[in-house]
TINUZA-797096 format. One record per residue (C-alpha): residue number from 0; residue in three letters; x, y, z. Coordinates in Angstrom, 2 decimals, padded with zeros to 5 digits. Layout:
% residues N
<pt seq="NUM" type="ala" u="X" v="Y" w="Z"/>
...
//
This chain:
% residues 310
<pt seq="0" type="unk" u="046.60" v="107.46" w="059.37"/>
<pt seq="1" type="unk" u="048.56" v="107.23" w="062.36"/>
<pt seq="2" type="unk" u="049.28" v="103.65" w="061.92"/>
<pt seq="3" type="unk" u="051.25" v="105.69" w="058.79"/>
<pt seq="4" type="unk" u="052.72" v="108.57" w="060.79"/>
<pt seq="5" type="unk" u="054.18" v="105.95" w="063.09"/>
<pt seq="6" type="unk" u="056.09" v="103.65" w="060.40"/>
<pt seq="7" type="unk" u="057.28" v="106.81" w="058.96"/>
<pt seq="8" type="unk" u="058.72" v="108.17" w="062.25"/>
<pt seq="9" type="unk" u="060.58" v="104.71" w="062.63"/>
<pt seq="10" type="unk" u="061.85" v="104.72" w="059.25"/>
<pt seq="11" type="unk" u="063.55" v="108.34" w="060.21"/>
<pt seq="12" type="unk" u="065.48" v="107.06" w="063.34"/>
<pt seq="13" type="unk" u="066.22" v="104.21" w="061.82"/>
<pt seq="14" type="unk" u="067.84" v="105.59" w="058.82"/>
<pt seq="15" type="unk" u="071.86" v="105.80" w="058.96"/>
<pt seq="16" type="unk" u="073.13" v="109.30" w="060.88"/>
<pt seq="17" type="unk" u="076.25" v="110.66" w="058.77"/>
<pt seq="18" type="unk" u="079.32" v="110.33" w="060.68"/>
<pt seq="19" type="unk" u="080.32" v="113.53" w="062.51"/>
<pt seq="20" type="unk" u="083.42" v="115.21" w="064.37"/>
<pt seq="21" type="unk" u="083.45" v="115.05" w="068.16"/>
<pt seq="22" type="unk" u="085.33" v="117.02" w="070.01"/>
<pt seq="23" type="unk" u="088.63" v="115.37" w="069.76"/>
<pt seq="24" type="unk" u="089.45" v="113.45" w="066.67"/>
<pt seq="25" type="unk" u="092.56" v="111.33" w="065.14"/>
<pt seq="26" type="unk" u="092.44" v="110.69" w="061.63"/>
<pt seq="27" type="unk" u="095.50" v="109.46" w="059.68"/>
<pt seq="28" type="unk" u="096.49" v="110.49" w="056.00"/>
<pt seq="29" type="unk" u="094.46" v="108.13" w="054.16"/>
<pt seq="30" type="unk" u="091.81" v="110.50" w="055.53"/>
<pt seq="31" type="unk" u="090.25" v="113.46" w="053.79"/>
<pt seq="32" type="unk" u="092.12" v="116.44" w="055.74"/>
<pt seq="33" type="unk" u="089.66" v="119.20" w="054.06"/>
<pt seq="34" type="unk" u="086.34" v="117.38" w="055.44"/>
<pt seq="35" type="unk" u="087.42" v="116.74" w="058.66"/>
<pt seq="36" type="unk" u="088.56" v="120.31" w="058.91"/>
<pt seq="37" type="unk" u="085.07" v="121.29" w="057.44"/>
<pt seq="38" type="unk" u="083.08" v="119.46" w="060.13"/>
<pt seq="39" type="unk" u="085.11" v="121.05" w="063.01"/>
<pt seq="40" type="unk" u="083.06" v="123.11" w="065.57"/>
<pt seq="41" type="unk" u="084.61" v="126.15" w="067.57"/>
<pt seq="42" type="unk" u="086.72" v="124.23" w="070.47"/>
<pt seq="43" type="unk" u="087.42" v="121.37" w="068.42"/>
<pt seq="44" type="unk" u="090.90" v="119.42" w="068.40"/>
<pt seq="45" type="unk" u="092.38" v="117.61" w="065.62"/>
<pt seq="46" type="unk" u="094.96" v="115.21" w="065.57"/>
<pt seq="47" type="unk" u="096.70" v="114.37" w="062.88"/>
<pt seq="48" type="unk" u="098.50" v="110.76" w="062.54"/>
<pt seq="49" type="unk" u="102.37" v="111.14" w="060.60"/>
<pt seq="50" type="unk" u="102.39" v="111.49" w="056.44"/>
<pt seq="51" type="unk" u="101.39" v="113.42" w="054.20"/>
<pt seq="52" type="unk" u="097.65" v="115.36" w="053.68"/>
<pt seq="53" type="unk" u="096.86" v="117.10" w="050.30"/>
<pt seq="54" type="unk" u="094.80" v="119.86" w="051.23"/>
<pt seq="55" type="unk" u="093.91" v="123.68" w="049.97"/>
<pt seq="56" type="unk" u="092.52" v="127.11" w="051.74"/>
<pt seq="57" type="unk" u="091.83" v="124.79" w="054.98"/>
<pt seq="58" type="unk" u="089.43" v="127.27" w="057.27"/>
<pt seq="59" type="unk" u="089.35" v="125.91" w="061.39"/>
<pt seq="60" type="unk" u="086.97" v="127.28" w="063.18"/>
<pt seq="61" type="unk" u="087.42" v="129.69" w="066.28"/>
<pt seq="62" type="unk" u="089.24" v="128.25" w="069.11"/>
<pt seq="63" type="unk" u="090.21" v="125.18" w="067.30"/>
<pt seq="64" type="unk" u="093.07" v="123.05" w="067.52"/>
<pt seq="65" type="unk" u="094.83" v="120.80" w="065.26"/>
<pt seq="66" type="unk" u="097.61" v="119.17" w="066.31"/>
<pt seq="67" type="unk" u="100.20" v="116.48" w="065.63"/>
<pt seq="68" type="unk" u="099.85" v="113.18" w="067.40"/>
<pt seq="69" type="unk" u="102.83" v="112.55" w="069.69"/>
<pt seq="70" type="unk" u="105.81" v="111.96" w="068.13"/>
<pt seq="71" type="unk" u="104.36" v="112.02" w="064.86"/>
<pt seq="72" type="unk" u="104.95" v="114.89" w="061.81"/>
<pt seq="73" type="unk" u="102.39" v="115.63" w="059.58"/>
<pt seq="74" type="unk" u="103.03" v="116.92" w="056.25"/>
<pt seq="75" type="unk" u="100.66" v="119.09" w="055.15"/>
<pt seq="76" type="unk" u="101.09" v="119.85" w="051.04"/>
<pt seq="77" type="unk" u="098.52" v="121.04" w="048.25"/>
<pt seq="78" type="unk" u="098.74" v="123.31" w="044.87"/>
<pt seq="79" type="unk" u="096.52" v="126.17" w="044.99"/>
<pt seq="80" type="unk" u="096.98" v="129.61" w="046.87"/>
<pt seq="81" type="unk" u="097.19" v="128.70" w="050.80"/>
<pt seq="82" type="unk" u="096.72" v="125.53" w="052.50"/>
<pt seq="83" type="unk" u="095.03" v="127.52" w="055.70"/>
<pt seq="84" type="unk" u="093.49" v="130.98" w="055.37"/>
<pt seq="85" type="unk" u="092.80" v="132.53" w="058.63"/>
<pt seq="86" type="unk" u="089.73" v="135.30" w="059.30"/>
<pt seq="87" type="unk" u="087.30" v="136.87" w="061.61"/>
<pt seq="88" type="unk" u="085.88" v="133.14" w="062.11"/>
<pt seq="89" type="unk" u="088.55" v="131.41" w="062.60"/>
<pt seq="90" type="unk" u="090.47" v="133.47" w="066.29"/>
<pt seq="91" type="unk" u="092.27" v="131.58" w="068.49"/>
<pt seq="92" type="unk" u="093.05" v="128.73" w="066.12"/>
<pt seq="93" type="unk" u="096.49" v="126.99" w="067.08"/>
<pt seq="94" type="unk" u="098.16" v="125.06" w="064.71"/>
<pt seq="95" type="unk" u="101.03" v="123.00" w="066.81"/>
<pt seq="96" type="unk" u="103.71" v="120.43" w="065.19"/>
<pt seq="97" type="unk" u="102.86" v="120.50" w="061.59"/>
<pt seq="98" type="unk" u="104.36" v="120.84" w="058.95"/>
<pt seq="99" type="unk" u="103.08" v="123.36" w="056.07"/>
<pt seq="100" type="unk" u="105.23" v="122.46" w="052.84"/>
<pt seq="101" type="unk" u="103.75" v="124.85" w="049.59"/>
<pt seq="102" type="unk" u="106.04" v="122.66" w="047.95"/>
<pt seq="103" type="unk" u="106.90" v="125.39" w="045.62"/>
<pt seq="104" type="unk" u="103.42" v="125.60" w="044.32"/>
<pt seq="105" type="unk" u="101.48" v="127.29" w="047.37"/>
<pt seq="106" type="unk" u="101.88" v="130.91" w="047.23"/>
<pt seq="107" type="unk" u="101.39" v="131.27" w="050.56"/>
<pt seq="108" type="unk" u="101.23" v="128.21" w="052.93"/>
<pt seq="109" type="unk" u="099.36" v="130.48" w="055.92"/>
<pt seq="110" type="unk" u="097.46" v="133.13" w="055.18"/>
<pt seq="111" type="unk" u="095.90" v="135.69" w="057.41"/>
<pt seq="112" type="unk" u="093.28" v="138.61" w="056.69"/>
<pt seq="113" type="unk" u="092.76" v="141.63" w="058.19"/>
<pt seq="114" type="unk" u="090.57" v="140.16" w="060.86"/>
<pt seq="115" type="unk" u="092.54" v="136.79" w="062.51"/>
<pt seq="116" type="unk" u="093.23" v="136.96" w="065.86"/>
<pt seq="117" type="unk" u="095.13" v="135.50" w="068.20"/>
<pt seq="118" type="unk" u="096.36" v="132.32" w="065.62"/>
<pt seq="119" type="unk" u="098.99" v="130.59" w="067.22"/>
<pt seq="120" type="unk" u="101.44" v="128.37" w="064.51"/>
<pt seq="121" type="unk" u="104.27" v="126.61" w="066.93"/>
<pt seq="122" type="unk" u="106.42" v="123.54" w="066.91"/>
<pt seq="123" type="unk" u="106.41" v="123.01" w="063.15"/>
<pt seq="124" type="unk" u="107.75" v="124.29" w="060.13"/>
<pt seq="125" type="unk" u="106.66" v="126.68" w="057.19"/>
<pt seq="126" type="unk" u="108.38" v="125.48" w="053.88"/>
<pt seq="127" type="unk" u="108.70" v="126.17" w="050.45"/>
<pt seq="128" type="unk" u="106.22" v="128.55" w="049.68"/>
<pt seq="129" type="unk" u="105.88" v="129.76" w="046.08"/>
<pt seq="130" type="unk" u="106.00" v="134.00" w="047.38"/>
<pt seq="131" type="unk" u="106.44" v="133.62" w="050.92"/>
<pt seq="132" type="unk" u="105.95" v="131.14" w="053.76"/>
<pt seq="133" type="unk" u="103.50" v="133.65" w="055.02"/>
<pt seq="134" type="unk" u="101.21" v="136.29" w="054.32"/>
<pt seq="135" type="unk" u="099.81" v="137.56" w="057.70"/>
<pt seq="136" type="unk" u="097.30" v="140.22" w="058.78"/>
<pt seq="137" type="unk" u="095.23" v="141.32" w="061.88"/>
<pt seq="138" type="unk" u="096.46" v="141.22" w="065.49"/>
<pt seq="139" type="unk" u="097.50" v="138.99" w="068.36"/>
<pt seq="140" type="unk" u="099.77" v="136.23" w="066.37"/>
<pt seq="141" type="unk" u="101.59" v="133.65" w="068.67"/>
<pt seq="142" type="unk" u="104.80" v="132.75" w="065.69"/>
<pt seq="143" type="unk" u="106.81" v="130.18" w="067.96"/>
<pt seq="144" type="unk" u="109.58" v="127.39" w="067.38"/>
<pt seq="145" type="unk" u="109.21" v="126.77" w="063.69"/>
<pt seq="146" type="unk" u="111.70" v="126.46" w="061.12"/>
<pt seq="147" type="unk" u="110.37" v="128.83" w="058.02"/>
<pt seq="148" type="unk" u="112.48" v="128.44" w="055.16"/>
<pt seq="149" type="unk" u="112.94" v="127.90" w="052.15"/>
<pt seq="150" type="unk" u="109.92" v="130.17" w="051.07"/>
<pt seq="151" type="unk" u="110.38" v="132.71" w="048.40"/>
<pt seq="152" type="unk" u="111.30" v="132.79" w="044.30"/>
<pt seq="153" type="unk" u="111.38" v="136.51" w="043.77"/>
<pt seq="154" type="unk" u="113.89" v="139.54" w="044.84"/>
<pt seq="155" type="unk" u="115.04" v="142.01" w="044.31"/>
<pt seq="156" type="unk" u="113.14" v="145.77" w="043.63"/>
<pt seq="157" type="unk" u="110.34" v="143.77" w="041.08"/>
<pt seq="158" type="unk" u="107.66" v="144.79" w="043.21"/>
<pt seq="159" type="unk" u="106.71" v="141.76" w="044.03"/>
<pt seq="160" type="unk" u="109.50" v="140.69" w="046.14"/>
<pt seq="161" type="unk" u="108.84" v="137.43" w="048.42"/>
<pt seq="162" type="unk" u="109.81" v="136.67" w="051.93"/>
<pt seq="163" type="unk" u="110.17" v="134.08" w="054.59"/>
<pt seq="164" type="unk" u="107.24" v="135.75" w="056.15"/>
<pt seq="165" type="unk" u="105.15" v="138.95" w="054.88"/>
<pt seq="166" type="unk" u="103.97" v="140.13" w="058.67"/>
<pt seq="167" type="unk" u="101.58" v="142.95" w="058.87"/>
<pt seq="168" type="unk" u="099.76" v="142.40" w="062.16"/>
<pt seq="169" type="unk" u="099.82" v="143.87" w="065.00"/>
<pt seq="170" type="unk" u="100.18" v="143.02" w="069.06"/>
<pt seq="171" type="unk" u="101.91" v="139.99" w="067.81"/>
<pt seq="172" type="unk" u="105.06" v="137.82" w="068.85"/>
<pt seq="173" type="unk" u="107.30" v="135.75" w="066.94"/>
<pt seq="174" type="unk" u="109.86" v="134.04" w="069.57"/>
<pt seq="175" type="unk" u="112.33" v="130.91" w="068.59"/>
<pt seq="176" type="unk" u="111.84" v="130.46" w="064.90"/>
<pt seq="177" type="unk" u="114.66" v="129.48" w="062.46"/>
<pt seq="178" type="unk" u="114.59" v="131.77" w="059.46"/>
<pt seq="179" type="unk" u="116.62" v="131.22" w="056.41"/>
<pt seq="180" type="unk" u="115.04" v="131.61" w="052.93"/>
<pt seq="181" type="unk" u="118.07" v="132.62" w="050.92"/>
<pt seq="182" type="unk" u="115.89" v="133.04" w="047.32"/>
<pt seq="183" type="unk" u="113.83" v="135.67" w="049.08"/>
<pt seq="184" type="unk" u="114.18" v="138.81" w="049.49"/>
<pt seq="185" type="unk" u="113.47" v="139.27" w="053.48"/>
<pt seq="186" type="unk" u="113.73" v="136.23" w="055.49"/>
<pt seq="187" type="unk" u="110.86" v="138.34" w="057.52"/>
<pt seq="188" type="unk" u="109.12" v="141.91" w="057.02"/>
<pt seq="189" type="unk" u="107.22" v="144.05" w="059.34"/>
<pt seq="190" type="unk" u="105.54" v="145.94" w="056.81"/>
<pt seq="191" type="unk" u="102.17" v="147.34" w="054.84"/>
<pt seq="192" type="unk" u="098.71" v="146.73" w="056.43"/>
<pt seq="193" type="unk" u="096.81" v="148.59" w="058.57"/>
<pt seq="194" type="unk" u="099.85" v="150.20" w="060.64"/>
<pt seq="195" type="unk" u="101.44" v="146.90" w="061.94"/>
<pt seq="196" type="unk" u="102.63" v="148.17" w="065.54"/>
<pt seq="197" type="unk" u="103.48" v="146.75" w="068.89"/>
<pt seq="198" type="unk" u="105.20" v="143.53" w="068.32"/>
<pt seq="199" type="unk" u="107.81" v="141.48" w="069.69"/>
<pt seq="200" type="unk" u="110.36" v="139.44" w="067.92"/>
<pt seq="201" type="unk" u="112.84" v="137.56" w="070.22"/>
<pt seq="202" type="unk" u="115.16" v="134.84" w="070.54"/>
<pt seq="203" type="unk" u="114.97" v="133.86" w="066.53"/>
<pt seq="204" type="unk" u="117.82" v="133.06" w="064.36"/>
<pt seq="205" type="unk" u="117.94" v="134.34" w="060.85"/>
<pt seq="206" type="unk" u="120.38" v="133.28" w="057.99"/>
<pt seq="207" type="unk" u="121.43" v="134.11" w="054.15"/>
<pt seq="208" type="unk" u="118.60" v="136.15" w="052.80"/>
<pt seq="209" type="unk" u="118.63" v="138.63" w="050.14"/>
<pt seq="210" type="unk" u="117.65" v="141.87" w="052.21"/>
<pt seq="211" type="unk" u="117.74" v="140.15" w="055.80"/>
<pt seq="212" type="unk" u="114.68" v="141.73" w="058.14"/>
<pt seq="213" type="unk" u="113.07" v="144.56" w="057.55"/>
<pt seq="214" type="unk" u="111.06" v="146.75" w="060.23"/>
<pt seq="215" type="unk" u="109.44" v="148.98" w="058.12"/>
<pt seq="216" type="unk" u="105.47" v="150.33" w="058.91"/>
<pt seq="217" type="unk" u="103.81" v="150.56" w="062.04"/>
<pt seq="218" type="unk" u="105.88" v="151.91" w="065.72"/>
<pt seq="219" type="unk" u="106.95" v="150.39" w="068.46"/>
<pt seq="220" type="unk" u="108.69" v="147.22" w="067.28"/>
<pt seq="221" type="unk" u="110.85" v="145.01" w="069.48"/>
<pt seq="222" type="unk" u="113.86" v="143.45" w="067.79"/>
<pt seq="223" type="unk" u="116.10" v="141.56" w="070.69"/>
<pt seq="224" type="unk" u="118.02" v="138.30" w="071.84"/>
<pt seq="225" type="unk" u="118.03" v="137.44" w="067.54"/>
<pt seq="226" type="unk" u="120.79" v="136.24" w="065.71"/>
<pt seq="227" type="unk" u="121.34" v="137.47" w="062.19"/>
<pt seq="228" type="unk" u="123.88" v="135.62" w="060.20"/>
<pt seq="229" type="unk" u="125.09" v="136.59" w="056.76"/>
<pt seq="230" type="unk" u="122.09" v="138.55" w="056.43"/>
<pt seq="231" type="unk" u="121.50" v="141.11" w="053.21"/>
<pt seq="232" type="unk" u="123.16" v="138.93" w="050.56"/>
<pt seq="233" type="unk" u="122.35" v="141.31" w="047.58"/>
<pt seq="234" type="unk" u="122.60" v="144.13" w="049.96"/>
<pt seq="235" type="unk" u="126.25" v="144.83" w="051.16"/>
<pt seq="236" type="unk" u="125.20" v="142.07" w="054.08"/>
<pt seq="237" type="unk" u="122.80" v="145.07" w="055.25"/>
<pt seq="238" type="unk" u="120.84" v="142.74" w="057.10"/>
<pt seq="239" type="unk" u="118.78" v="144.63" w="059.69"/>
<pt seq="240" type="unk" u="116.63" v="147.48" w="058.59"/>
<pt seq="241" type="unk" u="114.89" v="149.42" w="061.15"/>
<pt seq="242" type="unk" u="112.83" v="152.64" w="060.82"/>
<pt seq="243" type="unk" u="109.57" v="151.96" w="062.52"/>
<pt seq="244" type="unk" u="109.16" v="154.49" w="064.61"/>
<pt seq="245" type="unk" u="109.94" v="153.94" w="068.21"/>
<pt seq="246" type="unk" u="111.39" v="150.61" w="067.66"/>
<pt seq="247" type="unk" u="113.98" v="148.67" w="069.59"/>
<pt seq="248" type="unk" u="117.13" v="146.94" w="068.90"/>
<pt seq="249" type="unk" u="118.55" v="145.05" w="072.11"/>
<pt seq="250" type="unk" u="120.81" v="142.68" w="072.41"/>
<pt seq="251" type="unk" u="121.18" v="140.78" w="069.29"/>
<pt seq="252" type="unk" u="123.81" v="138.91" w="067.96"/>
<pt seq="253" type="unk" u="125.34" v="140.47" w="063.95"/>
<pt seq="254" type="unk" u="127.29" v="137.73" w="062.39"/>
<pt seq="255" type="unk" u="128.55" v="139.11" w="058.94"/>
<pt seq="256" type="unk" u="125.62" v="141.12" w="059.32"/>
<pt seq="257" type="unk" u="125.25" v="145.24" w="059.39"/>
<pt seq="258" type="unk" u="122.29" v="147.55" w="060.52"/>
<pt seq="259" type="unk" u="120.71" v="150.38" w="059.10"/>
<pt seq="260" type="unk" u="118.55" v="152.57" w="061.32"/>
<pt seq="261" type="unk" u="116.67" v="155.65" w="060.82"/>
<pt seq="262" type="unk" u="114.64" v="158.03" w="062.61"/>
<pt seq="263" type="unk" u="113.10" v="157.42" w="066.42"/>
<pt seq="264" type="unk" u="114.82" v="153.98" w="066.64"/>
<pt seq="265" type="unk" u="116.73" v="153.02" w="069.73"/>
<pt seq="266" type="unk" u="119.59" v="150.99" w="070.26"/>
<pt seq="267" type="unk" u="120.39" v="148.81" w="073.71"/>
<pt seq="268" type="unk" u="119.26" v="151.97" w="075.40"/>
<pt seq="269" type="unk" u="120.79" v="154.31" w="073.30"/>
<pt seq="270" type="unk" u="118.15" v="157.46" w="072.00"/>
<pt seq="271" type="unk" u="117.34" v="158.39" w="068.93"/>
<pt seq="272" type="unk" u="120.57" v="160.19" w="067.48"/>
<pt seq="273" type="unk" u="121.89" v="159.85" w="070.25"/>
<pt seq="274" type="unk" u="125.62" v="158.64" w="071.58"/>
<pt seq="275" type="unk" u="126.01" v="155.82" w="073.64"/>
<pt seq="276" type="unk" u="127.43" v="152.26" w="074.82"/>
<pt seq="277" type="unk" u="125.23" v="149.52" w="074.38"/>
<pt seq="278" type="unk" u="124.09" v="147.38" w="077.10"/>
<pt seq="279" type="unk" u="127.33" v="145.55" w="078.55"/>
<pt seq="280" type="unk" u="125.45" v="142.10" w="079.60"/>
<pt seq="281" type="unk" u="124.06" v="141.43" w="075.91"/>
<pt seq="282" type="unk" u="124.98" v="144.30" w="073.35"/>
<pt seq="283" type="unk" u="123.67" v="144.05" w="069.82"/>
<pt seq="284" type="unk" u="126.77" v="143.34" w="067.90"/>
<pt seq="285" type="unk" u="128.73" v="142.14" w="065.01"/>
<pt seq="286" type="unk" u="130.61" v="138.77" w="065.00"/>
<pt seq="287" type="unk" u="134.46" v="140.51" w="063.55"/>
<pt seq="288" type="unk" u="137.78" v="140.30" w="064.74"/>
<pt seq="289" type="unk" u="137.83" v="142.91" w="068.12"/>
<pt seq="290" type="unk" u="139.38" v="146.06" w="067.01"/>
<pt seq="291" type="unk" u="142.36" v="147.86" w="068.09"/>
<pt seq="292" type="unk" u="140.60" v="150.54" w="070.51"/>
<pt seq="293" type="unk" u="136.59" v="149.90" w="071.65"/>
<pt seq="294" type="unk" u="134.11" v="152.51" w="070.33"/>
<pt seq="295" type="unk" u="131.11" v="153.88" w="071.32"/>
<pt seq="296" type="unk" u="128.21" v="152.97" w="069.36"/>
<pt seq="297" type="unk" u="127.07" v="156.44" w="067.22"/>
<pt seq="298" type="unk" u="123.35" v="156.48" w="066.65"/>
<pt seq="299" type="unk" u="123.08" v="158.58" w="063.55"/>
<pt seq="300" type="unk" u="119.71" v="158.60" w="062.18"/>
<pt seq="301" type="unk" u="119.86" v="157.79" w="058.36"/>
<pt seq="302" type="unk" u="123.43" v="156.03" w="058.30"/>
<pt seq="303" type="unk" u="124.27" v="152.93" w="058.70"/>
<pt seq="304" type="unk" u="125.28" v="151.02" w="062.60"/>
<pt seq="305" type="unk" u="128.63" v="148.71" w="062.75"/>
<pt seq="306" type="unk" u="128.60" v="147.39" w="065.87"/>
<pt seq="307" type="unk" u="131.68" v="146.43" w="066.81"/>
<pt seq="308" type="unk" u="131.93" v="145.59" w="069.95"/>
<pt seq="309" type="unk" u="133.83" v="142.14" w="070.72"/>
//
C-alpha cells in the first residue's frame, strides 16, 4: 500500500503544471488577449507587443496594469458590446498606450458600472465606437492624453443619442484628450447616473460635434484651459452647455463656438447672474474678428454667452 501511495504522489508532481501569468508578462498578438487577461491577479502588468488583438468584455483585475511595450501600439478590436467592462473588481486598473478601436461594431469600447474606481485610460486612443467611445460610471476616473474620436452613429433628439464619451462618474478628471466625433451628438457629456459631481476637465481640445459638450447632472463641474472648435454643428455652433449647478467655466478658448449657461454657473470669476470681466490672463472666449468697443461679459442665467473678447 504505500509502495502505491508513493508512485501515485510521483505521478502528481510529475504531471505537466498549466502555464500561468507572473507578475509581469509580454505576449504579442498571435496570443490569446482574453486568457491572458483572465489569468491576471490584482497587481499584475501586461504588456502588449504592436498589432492587432480581437478581444470582447475584457475584465482586469484590481490594481492591474496593461500596457503597451515601448514604442509599440496595440490595437485592440472585437464585435460584441465592450472590449473592457470595468466594476467593483476591477479599481485601480490603468490602461496606458492602447488603442481601443470598436471598429464600428463595439457599442461601447470602455465601459464602466456604477462601482469602478479609480480606472485610469491614458496615452492611447478610443475609436470608432458603434454609440459612444465610452460609457462610464462610478468615481475617481484618471481620462488623460487620448485621442477619442470618431465614436458615435446617432444624433439628434432620438433618445438614444451617442457621444464621444457618455461620463457619469464622479471625483473624476479628464485632462489632454483630443475630442472630435463629428457623427455624434456630444463629443463628451457630463450627465445621468448617480449625480455625477466634482470633476475636472482641463486642457482638452474638442472639434465638430453635433451638440459640442454638455455639463448637464451632478454640481460642481470644472470646465477650463479647453479649446472648443466649431462645436454644436446641428446646434447654431452652441457648443458649450453648462447648467450643473455650481460649475465653472475658466479660461477656455471658443473658436466658432458659443455657450449657453444657466442657473448657479460661474464664469472666469464672474457669479451667477452676475456682471463682470473675465479673467484678463486667460478669459474664456470666442475666436471672431475684435469688435469695435470691448464689452463686459453679461452672465444672464438662461441666455446664451458670446464672449467676445479679442
Amino acid at each position: 500500500m504505500r509502495t502505491i501511495m508513493v508512485w501515485g504522489l510521483l505521478a502528481l508532481l510529475l504531471m505537466p503544471v498549466p502555464p500561468s501569468f507572473a507578475a509581469s508578462q509580454t505576449i504579442g498578438p498571435g496570443q490569446d488577449l482574453g486568457h491572458a487577461v483572465s489569468q491576471m491577479q490584482p497587481g499584475d502588468t501586461l504588456t502588449l507587443e504592436g498589432g492587432t488583438y480581437q478581444a470582447a468584455n475584457l475584465a482586469p483585475p484590481a490594481g492591474s496594469t496593461i500596457q503597451a511595450a515601448p514604442g509599440a501600439q496595440p490595437i485592440i478590436t472585437g464585435s460584441q458590446d465592450t472590449l473592457f467592462t470595468f466594476d467593483g473588481s476591477s479599481q485601480r486598473v490603468t490602461l496606458n498606450g492602447l488603442t481601443l478601436d470598436g471598429g464600428g461594431q463595439v457599442a461601447f469600447p470602455a465601459y464602466g458600472t456604477p462601482e469602478a474606481s479609480g480606472v485610469t485610460i491614458e496615452n492611447g486612443a478610443i475609436l470608432n465606437g458603434r454609440h459612444s467611445g465610452g460609457l462610464l460610471g462610478g468615481s475617481h476616473w484618471t481620462i488623460a492624453n487620448n485621442d477619442i474620436k470618431h465614436n458615435g452613429t446617432m444624433c439628434c433628439a432620438t433618445h438614444n443619442d451617442d457621444h464621444g464619451l457618455y461620463f457619469s462618474a464622479s471625483d473624476s478628471t479628464i485632462t489632454g484628450n483630443r475630442f472630435e466625433n463629428p457623427d455624434a451628438c456630444n463629443n463628451l457629456q457630463i450627465y445621468g447616473g448617480s449625480n455625477p459631481s466634482n470633476n475636472l476637465v482641463e486642457n482638452n481640445t474638442f472639434a465638430n460635434s453635433k451638440c459640442g459638450v454638455a455639463l448637464t447632472s451632478g454640481s460642481n463641474q470644472t470646465f477650463r484651459n479647453n479649446t472648443l472648435t466649431n462645436e454644436g454643428t446641428a446646434n447654431g455652433n452652441v457648443g458649450l452647455y453648462a447648467v450643473a449647478d455650481g460649475s465653472h467655466i475658466e479660461g477656455n478658448k471658443l473658436e466658432g463656438t458659443t455657450m449657453y449657461t444657466d442657473g448657479n454657473v460661474s464664469v472666469d470669476g464672474g457669479g451667477a447672474g452676475a456682471s463682470g470681466q473675465p479673467s484678463t490672463a486667460r478669459p474664456t472666449r470666442t475666436a471672431q474678428a475684435p469688435p469695435a468697443t470691448t464689452r463686459p461679459l453679461t452672465q444672464i442665467p438662461g441666455t446664451l454667452r458670446v464672449l467676445d473678447f479679442p
